[in-house]
C-alpha positions in Angstrom: -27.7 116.3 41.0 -30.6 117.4 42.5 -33.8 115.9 42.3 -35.7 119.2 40.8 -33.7 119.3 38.1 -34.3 115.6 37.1 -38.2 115.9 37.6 -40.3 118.6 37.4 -43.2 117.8 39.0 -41.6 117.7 42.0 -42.8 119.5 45.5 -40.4 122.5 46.2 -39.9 121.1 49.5 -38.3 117.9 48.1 -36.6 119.2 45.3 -33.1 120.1 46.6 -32.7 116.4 47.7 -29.6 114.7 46.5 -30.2 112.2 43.9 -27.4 109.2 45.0 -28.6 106.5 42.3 -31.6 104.9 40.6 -33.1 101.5 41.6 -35.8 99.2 40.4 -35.1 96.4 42.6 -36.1 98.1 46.6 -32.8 95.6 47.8 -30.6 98.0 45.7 -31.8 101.8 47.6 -29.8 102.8 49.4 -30.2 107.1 50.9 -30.9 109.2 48.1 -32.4 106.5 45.6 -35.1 107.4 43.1 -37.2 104.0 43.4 -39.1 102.7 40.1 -42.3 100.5 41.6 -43.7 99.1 38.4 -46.4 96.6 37.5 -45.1 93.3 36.0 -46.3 89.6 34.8 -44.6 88.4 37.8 -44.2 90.8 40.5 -45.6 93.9 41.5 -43.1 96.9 42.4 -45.7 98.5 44.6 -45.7 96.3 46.7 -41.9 97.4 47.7 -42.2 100.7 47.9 -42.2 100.6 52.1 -39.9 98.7 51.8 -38.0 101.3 49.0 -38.7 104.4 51.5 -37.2 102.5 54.8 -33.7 101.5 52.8 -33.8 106.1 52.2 -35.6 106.4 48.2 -36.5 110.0 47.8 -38.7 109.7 45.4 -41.1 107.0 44.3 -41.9 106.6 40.8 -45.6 105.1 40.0 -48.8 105.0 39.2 -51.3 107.4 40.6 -52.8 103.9 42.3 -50.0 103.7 44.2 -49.4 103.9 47.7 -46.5 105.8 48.8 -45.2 107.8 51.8 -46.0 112.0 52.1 -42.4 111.8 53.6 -41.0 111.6 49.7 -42.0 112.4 45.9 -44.4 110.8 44.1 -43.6 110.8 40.5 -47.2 110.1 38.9 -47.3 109.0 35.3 -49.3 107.3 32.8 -46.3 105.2 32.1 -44.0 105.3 35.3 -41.8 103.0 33.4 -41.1 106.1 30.4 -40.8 108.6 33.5 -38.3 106.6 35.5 -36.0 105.7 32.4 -36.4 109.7 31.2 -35.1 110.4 34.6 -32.5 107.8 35.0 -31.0 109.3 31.4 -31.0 112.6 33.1 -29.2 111.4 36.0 -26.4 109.3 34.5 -24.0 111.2 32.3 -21.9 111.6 30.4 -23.1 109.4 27.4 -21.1 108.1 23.9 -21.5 110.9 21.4 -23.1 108.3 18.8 -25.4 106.0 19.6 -27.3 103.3 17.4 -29.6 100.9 17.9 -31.2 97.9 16.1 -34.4 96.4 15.6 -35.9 93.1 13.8 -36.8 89.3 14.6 -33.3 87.9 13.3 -30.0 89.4 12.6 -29.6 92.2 15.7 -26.8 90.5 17.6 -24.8 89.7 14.3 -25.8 93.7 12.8 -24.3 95.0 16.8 -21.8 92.7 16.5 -20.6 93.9 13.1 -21.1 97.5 13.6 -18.9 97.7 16.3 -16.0 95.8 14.6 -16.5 98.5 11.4 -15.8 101.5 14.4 -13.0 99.7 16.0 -11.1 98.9 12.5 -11.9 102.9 11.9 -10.0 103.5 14.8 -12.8 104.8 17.4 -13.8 103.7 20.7 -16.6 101.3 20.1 -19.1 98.8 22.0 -22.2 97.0 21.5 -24.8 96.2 24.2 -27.4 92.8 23.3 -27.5 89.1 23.5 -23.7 88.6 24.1 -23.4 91.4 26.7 -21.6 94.3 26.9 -18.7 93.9 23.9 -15.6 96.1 23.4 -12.2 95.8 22.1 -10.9 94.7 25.4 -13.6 92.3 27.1 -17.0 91.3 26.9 -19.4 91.3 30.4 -22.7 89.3 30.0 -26.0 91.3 31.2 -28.8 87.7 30.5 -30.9 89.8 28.7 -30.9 91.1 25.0 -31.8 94.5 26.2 -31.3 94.4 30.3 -33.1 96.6 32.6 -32.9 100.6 32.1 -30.6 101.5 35.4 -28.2 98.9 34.1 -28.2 100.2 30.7 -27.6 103.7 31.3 -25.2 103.2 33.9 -23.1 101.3 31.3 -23.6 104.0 28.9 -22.7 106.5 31.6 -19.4 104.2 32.5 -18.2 103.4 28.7 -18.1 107.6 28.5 -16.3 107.8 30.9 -13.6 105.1 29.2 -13.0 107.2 26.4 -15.9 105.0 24.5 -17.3 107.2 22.1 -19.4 104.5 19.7 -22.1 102.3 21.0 -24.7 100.0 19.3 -27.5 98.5 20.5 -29.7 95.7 20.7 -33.7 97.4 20.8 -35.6 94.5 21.6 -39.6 93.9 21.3 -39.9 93.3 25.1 -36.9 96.4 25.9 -39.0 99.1 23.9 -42.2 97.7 25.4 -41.0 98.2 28.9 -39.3 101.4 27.9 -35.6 100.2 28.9 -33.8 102.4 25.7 -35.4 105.4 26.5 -33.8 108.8 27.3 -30.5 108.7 25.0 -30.0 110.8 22.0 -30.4 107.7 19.7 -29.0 108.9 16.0 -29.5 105.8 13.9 -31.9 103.6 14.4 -31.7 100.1 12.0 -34.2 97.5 10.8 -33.1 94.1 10.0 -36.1 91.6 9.2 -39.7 90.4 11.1 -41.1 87.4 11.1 -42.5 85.1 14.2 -41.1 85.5 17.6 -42.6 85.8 21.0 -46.2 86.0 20.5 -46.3 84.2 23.8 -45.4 87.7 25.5 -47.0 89.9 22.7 -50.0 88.1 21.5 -50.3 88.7 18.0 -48.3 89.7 14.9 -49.5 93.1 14.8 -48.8 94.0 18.7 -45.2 92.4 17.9 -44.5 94.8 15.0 -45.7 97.9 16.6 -43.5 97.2 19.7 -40.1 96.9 17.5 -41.8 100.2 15.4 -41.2 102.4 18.4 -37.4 102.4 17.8 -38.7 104.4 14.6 -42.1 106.1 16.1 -40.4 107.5 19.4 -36.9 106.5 20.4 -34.5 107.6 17.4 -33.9 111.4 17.2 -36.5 113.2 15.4 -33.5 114.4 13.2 -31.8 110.6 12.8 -31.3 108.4 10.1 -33.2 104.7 10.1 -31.2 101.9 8.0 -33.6 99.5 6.6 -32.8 96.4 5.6 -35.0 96.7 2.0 -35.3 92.9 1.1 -38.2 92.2 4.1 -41.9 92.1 3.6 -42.0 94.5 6.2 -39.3 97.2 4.9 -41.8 99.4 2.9 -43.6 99.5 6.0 -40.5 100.5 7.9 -39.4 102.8 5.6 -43.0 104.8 5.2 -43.4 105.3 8.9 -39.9 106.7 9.2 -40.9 109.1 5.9 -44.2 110.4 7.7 -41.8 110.8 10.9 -39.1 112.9 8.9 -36.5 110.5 9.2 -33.4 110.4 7.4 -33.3 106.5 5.7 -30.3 104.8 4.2 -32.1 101.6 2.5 -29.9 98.4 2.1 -30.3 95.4 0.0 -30.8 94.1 -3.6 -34.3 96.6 -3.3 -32.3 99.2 -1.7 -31.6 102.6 -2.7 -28.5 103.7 -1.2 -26.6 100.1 -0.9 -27.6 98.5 -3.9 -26.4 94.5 -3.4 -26.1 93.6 -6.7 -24.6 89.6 -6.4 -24.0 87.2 -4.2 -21.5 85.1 -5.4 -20.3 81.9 -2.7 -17.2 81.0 -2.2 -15.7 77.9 0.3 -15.1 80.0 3.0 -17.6 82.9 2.8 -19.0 85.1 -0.6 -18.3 87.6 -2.9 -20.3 90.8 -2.8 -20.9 93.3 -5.1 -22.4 96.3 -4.3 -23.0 100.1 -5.6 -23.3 103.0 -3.8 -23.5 106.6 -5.1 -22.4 105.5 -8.2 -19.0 103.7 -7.1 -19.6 99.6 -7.9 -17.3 97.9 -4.8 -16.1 94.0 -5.2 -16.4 92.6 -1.3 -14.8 89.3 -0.5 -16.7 88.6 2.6 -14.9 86.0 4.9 -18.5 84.7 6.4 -20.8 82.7 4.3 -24.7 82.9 3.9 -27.4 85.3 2.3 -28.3 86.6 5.8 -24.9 87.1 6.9 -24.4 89.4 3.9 -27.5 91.1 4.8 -26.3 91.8 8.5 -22.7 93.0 7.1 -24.4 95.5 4.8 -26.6 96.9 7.4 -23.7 97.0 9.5 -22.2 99.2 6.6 -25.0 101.2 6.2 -25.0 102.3 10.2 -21.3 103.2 9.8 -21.5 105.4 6.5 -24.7 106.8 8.4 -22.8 107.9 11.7 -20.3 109.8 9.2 -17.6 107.2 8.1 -16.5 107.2 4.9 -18.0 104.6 2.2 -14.4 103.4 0.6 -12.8 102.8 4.4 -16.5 101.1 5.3 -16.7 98.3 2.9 -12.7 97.6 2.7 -13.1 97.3 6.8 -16.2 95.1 6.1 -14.4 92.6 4.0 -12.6 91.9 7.3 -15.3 91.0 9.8 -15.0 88.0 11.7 -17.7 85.5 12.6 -19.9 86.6 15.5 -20.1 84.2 18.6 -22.9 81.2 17.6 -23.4 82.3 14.2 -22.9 80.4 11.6 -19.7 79.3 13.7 -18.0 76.7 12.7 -17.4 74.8 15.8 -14.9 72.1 14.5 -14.3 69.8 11.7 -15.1 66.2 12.0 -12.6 63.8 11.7 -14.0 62.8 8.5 -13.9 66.3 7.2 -17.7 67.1 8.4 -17.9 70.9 9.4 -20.2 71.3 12.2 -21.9 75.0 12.4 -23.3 76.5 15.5 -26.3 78.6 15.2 -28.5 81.0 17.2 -31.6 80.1 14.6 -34.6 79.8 17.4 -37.6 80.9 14.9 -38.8 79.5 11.5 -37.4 82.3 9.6 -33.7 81.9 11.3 -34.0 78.2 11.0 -34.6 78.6 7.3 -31.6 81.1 6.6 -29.6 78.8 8.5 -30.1 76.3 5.9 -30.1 78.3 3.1 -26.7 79.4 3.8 -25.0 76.3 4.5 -26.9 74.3 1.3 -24.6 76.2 -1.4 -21.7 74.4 0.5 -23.1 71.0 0.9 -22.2 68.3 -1.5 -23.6 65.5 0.5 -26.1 65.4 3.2 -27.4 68.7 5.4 -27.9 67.0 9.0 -30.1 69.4 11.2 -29.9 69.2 15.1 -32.1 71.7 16.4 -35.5 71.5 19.1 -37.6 74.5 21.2 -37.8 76.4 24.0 -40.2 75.6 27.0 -42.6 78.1 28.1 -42.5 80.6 24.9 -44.5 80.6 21.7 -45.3 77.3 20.8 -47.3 77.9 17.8 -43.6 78.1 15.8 -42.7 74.8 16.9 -44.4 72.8 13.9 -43.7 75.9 11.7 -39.5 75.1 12.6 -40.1 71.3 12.1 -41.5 71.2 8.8 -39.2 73.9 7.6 -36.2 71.1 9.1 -38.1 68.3 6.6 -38.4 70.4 3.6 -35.4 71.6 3.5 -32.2 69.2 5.3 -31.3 66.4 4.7 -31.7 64.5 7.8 -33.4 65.9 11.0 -32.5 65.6 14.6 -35.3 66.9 17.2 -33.9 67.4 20.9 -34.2 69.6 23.7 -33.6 73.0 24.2 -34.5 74.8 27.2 -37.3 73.2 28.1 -38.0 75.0 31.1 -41.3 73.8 33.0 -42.5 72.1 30.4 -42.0 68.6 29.7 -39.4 68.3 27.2 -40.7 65.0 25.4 -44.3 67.2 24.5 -42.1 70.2 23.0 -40.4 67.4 20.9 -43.5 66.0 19.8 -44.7 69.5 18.8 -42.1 69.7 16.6 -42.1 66.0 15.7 -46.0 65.8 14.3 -44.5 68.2 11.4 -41.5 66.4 10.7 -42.8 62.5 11.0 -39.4 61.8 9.5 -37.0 63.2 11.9 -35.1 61.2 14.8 -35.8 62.2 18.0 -33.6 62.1 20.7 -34.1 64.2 23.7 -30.4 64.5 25.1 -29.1 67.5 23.3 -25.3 65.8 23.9 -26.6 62.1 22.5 -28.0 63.9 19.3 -25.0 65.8 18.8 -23.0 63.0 19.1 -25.0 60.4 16.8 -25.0 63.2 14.1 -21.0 64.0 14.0 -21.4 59.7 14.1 -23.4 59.4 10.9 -21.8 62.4 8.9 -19.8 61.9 5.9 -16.5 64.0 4.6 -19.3 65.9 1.8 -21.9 66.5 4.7 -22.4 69.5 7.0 -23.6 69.2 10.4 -25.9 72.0 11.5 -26.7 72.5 15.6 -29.2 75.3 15.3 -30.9 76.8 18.2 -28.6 77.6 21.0 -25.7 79.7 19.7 -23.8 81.7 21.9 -25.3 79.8 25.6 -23.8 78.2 27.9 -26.2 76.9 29.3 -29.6 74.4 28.8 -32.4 75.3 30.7 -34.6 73.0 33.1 -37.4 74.0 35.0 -39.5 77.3 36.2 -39.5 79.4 39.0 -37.8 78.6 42.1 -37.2 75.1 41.0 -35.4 76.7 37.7 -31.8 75.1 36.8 -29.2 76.2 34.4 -27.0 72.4 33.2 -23.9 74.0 31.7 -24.0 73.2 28.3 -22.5 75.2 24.9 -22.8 73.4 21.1 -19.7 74.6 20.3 -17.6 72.8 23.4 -19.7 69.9 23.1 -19.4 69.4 19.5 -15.6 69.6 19.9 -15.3 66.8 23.0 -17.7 65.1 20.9 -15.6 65.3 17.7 -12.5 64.5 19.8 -13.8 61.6 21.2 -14.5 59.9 17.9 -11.0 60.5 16.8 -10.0 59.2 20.0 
């Protein structure tokens, strides 16, 4: 591909170069490399872009600030990080013939998850893209980031073509949409899941949070697509009214939805009964996963499927054979006094809450709560999550999770000044370990915070540390040791 017909605004003397790639790291050009120099919060891409032109980029994309070389383009834009990643989608075809995407504080790895497990039973090629990585029928390759950068993106897109993958979901995160890393793909359904508190430490307030996660709606979505909202939110009228002025196509979901009506909730042991109506057909659902928010993921889940063309009947019989997503609401072993132990991803009041709520229906005893807070992020949530743990467990545990450069016992005292009641002990394995100890066979252990990681975070910077550390293994060796 040449690089006229990726760019426009390109001098004619330049624009029969070969384009060999896309980089926004100047280690990774190599001759023929379109070069993204951006401005970040920790580094400054301009300051590579020598650097960039001596490893053989073609073509610099930046600010009109910028310095760069006569020798190659300069792709000048107002937002060089829109222009790269509407070039880069250009560049790196084929792409999956649908593609979703979903949106929302809590609920999008579970909603991807979900989705991709409805395409796969209905017999298509099918992957998600998010917090757990890249996910298909056959493996699963972690990326670290919810949404990862935009040349890594659309290169997977580009490669799960290519592999006959013709379904793809995924994860639109505040900070992705912000930097413009889900741009340039014919996105046909975009969904909403819920919004409440989250990273105000990168966004600042409320309102700057919602109106990053609003661009999946405002901008990215096909102006002819569908949005599935999740109708039970505070925000979902919101949701749905800017989707309406847009001329959006909206399935709405929920017990105040329109198109998926849920009409009870019924638990059971092991998961819940749903009922639901759609177009006038009432469907029973024996759901194998238990907790309101579960329900609410596997019904948006639904609603993406029936809104990329599958058919309702096949949808909700498929969706009464999901299986648990990794770290949440897993249950990581059984005590040897009959004590389930859950894992959970909950790392914001509202998750922390439905955590709880969906395990208390199954709890004849005590609900024991193991949970703490990251270092360096939003710490205005931290006494919001520890007096939510008072009001509504049983007994609370406060220890460390990813504390980062921030000293671990001051995150736990935080947390600690709203919950005067709860234990603390720092050592994530010692709390785990004196909660299995003090369970009893009608009690349920919850470890909220950590899910799906493998690791616990210590430190920033250079001097940053990853401990290998995962709830679930730990809560087994723990449990094993006991019976031992």
């Amino acid at each position: 591909m040449r690089l006229g017909s990726i760019f426009s605004a390109v001098p004619a003397t330049l624009a029969d170069q070969p384009v060999t790639g896309f980089a926004i790291d100047h280690r990774k050009v190599a001759p023929g490399t379109v070069f993204g120099a951006f401005r970040g919060a920790r580094f400054n891409g301009e300051d590579f872009i020598a650097d960039a032109v001596e490893a053989g980029a073609i073509a610099v994309v930046a600010s009109d600030q910028a310095d760069v070389p006569s020798s190659v383009a300069h792709i000048v834009d107002d937002e060089p990080r829109r222009a790269f990643a509407q070039g880069a989608a250009r560049y790196f075809r084929p792409v999956p013939s649908t593609v979703a995407a979903v949106t929302g504080t809590n609920g999008k790895t579970s909603t991807a998850e979900m989705t991709r497990q409805l395409w796969h039973m209905a017999g298509f090629g099918a992957a998600s893209i998010g917090t757990l990585g890249v996910t298909t029928s056959f493996d699963q390759n972690r990326t670290g980031l919810t949404t990862p950068d935009i040349v890594t993106f659309l290169n997977n897109m580009s490669g799960m073509a290519r592999q006959g993958i013709s379904h793809v979901i995924f994860e639109a995160s505040s900070h992705g949409l912000s930097q413009f890393r889900t741009e340039g793909l014919p996105v046909k359904i975009a969904a909403f899941t819920n919004f409440s508190r989250d990273h105000l430490d990168y966004h600042g307030t409320m309102e700057a949070y919602f109106a990053a996660k609003m661009r999946l709606f405002d901008e990215v979505v096909d102006s002819d697509g569908t949005a599935v909202i999740w109708a039970d939110d505070p925000k979902s009228l919101e949701v749905q009214e800017r989707c309406e002025t847009r001329g959006l196509k909206t399935l709405s979901v929920g017990e105040a939805g329109d198109d998926i009506v849920l009409v009870s909730r019924t638990p059971t042991p092991l998961g819940q009964v749903l009922m639901v109506e759609h177009q006038g057909k009432t469907y029973r659902i024996s759901l194998p996963l238990i907790g309101a928010y579960q329900a609410a993921n596997a019904l948006t889940s639904a609603g993406i499927a029936i809104a990329a063309g599958d058919e309702a009947d096949q949808v909700f019989d498929h969706v009464a054979r999901l299986q648990p997503v990794r770290g949440r609401l897993e249950r990581a072993v059984i005590a040897s006094n009959g004590a389930p132990v859950y894992v959970d991803y909950a790392h914001t009041p509202d998750a922390l809450a439905s955590a709880i709520s969906a395990l208390r229906p199954h709890v004849t005893g005590k609900l024991i709560c193991v949970f703490g807070a990251g270092g360096d992020r939003d710490s205005g949530k931290r006494p919001e999550m520890g007096k939510i743990a008072q009001a509504h467990a049983d007994h609370v545990i406060v220890t460390d999770d990813n504390p980062r450069g921030e000293d671990p016992s001051a995150i736990r005292a935080e947390i600690l000044a709203a919950a005067p009641d709860a234990e603390d002990i720092g050592d994530r394995r010692s709390a785990i370990a004196h909660a299995l100890s003090m369970a009893g066979s009608e009690d349920i252990v919850l470890l909220a915070g950590k899910g799906h990681e493998q690791g616990q975070i210590i430190g920033r910077g250079e001097d940053q540390r990853v401990l290998p550390f995962d709830d679930v293994e730990v809560a087994r060796q723990v449990a094993g040791e006991a019976v031992a």
